[in-house]
C-alpha positions in Angstrom: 33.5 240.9 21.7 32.3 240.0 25.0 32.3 241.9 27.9 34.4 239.1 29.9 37.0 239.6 27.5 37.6 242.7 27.4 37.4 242.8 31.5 39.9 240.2 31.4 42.1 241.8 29.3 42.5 244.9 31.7 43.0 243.0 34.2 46.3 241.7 32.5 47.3 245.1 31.8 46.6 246.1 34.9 48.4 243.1 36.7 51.4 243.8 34.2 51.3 247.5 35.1 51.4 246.8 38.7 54.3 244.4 38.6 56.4 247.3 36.5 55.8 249.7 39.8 57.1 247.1 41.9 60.5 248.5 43.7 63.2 246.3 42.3 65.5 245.5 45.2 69.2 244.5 45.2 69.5 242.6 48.2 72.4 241.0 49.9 71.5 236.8 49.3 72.3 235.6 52.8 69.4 237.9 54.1 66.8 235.6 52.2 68.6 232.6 53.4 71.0 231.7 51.4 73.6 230.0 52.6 76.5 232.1 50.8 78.0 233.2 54.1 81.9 232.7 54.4 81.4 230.0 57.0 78.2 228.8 54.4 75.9 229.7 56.9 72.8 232.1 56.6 71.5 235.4 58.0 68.2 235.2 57.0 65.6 238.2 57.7 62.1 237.5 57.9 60.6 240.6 59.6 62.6 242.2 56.7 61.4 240.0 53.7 58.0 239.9 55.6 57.9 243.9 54.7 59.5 243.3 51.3 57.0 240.9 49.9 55.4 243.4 47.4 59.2 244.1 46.0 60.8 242.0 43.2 64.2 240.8 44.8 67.2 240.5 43.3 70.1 238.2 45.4 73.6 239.2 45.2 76.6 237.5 46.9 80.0 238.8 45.7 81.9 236.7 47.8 80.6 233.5 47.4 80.3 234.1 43.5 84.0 234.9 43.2 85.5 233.0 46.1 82.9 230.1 47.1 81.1 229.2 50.6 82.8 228.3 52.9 86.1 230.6 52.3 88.5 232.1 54.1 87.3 235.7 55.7 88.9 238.9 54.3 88.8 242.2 56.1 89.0 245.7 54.5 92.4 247.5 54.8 93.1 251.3 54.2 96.5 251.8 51.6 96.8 254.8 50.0 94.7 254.4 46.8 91.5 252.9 48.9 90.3 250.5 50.6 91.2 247.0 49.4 89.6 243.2 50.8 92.3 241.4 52.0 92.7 237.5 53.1 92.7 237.0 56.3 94.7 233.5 55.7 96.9 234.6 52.8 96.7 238.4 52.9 96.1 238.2 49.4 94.4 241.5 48.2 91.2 240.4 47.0 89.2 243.5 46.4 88.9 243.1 42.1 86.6 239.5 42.1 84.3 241.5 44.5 84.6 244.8 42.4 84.3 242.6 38.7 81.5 241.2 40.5 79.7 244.3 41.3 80.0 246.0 37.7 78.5 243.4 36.2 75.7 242.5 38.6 74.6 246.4 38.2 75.1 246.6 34.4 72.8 242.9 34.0 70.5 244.5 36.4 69.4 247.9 35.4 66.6 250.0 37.1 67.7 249.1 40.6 65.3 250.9 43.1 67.3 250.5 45.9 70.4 248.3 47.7 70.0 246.4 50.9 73.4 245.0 52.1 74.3 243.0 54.7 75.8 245.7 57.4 79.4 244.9 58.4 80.1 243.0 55.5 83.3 244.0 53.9 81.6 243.8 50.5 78.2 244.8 51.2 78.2 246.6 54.4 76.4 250.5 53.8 77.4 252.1 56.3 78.9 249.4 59.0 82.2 248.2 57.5 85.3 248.0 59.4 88.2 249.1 58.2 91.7 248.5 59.5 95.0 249.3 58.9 98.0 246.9 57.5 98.8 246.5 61.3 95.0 245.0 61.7 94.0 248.3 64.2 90.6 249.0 64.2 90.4 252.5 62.1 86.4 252.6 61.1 83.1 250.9 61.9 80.9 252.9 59.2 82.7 252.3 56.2 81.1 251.2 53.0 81.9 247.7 51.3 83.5 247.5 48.2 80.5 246.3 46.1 78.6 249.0 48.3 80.7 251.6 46.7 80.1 250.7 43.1 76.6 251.0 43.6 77.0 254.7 45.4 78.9 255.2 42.2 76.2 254.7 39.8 73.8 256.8 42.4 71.5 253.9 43.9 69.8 254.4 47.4 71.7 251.8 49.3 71.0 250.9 53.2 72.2 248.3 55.6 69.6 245.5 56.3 69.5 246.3 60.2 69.4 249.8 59.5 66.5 249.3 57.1 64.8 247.0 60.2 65.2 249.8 62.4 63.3 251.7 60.1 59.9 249.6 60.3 
């Protein structure tokens, strides 16, 4: 056996060992610039992708999955048994696309390292949601998203992308 090849060789494993200690990151899609907003627009974060280069991404966007770009916005409502997404055209509660959605994003994707959400998003927000009641008064601004809780169920490290930026 030559010398190259076995050189080469542990360089593979050691390029393939490397990419398995990469932090796999859930990460909200319209931060890497998709254009999944409600209005289809995009709040892409390059200081923040900048710093997660090294990471192995993974894009989520509940809302656009089950609901399409451009939609109608939805706001989160308290009611007795929780929180629930509701229409902000039809007031139709919309909160089991987003929570459908979010199960099986997290059960395809195993080994999540961490969750970066978009903060104040009803479905992603961490720590920024608002919450109102059925009269639309303001009751919370640090709140957590529907999909956001689904995650804090199945014990993930979760963070909202501006609070991660503050961070660097």
């Amino acid at each position: 056996m030559d010398s190259n090849d076995s050189s080469d060789r542990c360089l593979g494993l050691y390029t393939s060992l490397y990419a398995l200690m990469k932090k796999r990151i859930a990460i909200s899609a319209c931060l890497l610039g998709e254009k999944c907003r409600y209005d289809a627009s995009t709040n892409l974060n390059s200081k923040l992708l900048d710093v997660l280069e090294d990471a192995i991404l993974i894009p989520f966007c509940p809302e656009a999955y089950a609901f399409g770009t451009p939609r109608p916005t939805m706001d989160l409502v308290e009611f007795e048994e929780g929180n629930r997404a509701i229409s902000n055209v039809t007031g139709e509660n919309l909160s089991q696309p987003v929570i459908a959605y979010a199960n099986h994003f997290f059960d395809t994707y195993e080994n999540i390292d961490l969750f970066i959400g978009k903060d104040r998003s009803p479905s992603c927000g961490v720590c920024s949601a608002k919450v109102y009641d059925k009269e639309k008064n303001l009751l919370s601004t640090k709140e957590a998203g529907l999909m956001t809780k689904e995650v804090q169920k199945r014990g993930i490290p979760t963070i909202d992308a501006e609070k991660y930026g503050e961070l660097l």
